[in-house]
N, C-alpha and C positions, 0 to 999 in steps of 0.2 A: 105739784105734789111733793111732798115731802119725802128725802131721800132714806130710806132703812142702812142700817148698818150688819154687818154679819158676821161673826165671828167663827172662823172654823176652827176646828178644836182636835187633836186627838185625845181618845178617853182612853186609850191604855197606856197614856204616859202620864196620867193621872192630871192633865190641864185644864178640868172643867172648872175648878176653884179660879184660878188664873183667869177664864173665859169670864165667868162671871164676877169675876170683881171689876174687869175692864167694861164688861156691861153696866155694872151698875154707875162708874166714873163717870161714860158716853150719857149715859140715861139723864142724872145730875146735873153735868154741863149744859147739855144741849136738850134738855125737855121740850123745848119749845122748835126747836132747829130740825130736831126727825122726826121720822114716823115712827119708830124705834128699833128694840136689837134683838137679833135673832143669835141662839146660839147653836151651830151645827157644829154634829161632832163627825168627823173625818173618817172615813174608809181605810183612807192611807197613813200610817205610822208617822208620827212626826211630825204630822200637819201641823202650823198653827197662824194661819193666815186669818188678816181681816179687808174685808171689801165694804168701797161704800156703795148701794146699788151694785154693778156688776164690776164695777175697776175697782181691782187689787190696788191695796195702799200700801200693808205689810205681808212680807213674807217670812217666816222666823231662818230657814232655811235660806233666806238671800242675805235675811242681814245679819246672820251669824250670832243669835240671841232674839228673846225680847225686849219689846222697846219698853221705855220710859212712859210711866202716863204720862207726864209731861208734853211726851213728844208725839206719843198718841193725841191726844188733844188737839197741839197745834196744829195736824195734819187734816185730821175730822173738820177743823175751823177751818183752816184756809181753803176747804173743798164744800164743806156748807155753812158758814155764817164768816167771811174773812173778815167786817168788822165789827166783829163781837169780841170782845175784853176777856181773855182768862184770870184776869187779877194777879195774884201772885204767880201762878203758873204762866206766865204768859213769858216768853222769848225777853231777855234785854234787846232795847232800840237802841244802835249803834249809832252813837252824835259826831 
């Protein structure tokens, strides 16, 4: 089965905008790769966590900001499709 992605959100810091552009980036890359993306909005102020299935990947509160799509991405990849190609977005391979 195909893994869902979830995005939790606080809505009174105004970050469903933010939730849903990182939904639509996950959706794009990986249409084939999930089941797709949920967006829940948080209880708790500040939230703005995303999980794939039930493991926490980001926490905005651990990592002192939001991420990078970029680095969004590569983390989504390496936990469901690691040899799948982001093209331009993809990590430099160190020679």
């Amino acid at each position: 089965m195909k893994p869902n992605i979830t995005v939790e959100y606080c809505p009174k810091c105004g970050w469903m905008l933010r939730s849903a552009y990182f939904a639509q980036e996950l959706l794009t890359t990986f249409s084939e790769d999930i089941y797709g993306v949920t967006l829940k909005p948080s209880e708790t102020s500040g939230t703005f966590k995303i999980f794939i299935d039930e493991a926490e990947i980001f926490d905005r509160k651990a990592a002192g900001g939001f991420p990078e799509i970029k680095e969004l991405k590569q983390k989504v990849r390496d936990m469901v499709a690691p040899g799948k190609s982001l093209g331009h977005s993809d990590r430099k391979q160190e020679q």
